[in-house]
C-alpha positions in Angstrom: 0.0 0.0 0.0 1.1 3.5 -0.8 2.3 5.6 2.3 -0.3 8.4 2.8 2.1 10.8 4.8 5.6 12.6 5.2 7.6 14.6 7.4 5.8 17.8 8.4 1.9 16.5 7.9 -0.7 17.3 10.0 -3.2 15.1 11.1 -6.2 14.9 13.0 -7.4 12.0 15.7 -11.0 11.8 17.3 -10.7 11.1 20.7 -13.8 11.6 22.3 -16.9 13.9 22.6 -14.8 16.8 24.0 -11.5 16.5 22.5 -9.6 15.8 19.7 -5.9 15.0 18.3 -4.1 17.4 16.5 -0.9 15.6 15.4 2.5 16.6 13.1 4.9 13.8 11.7 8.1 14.9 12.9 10.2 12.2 11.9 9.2 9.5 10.0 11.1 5.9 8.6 9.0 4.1 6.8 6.0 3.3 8.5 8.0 4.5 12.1 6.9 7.6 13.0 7.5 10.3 15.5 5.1 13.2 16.2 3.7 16.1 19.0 -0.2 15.9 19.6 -1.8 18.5 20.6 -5.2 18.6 22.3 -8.4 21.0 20.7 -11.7 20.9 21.0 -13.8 18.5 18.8 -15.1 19.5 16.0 -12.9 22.8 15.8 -12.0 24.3 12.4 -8.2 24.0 12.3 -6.3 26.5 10.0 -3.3 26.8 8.2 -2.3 29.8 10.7 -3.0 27.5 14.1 -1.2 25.1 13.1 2.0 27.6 12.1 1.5 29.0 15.4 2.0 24.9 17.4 5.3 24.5 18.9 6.6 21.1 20.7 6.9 23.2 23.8 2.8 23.0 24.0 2.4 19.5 22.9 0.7 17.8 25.0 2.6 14.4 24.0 5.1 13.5 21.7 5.6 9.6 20.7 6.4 7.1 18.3 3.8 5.7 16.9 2.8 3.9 13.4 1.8 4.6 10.3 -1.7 2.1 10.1 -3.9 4.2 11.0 -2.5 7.1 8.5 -2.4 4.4 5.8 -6.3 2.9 6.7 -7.4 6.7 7.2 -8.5 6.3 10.7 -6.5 9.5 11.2 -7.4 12.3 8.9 -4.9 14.1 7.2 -5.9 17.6 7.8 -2.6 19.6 6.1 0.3 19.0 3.8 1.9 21.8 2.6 2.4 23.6 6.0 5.7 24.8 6.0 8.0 22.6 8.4 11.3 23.3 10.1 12.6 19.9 10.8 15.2 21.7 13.1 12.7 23.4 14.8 11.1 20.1 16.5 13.5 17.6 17.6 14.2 14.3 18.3 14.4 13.5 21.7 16.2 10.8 23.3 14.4 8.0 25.2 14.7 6.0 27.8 14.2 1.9 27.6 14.5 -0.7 30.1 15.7 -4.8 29.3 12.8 -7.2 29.6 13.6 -8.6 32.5 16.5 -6.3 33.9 16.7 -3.0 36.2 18.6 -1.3 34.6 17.5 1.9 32.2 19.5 2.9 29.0 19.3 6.0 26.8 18.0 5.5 23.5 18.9 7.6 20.9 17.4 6.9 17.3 
């Protein structure tokens, strides 16, 4: 199946009757993705301009996450040709723990 999404797309998630998902594809490697969500209020109108003004510092969550839902169209692509700063949203580094050890390691990808 085609990939339905790049780097600096914008997305929207249903999540319930109040709120929604706004999310942007920060990184992405084939169907691995990393984004920032940001909550609105469902059903908002969303423009060009709102999402210019989103920075990671007001996310309220960054992940990685997949691309299935993009591909199936669960998640609604909502804007493509925002411009995106790829410098201006980073990569941060994570923290992963061995199945069955203690110990925590810093994971940078």
């Amino acid at each position: 199946m085609k990939r339905r999404y790049k780097e600096g797309d914008w997305f929207r998630i249903a999540l319930d009757a109040q709120y929604d998902a706004i999310g942007v594809i920060a990184r992405g490697c084939r169907s691995r993705l990393f984004g920032y969500f940001f909550a609105v209020p469902a059903q908002s109108a969303v423009s060009h301009d709102d999402l210019k003004a989103l920075k990671p510092a007001g996310a309220a969550a960054c992940a990685l996450f997949g691309g299935a839902a993009l591909e199936d169209l669960r998640w609604k692509t909502i804007a493509t040709s925002v411009p995106f700063d790829r410098e201006a949203w980073p990569f941060p580094q994570f923290a992963s723990r061995g199945a069955f050890g203690r110990t925590w390691s810093r994971r940078t990808y």
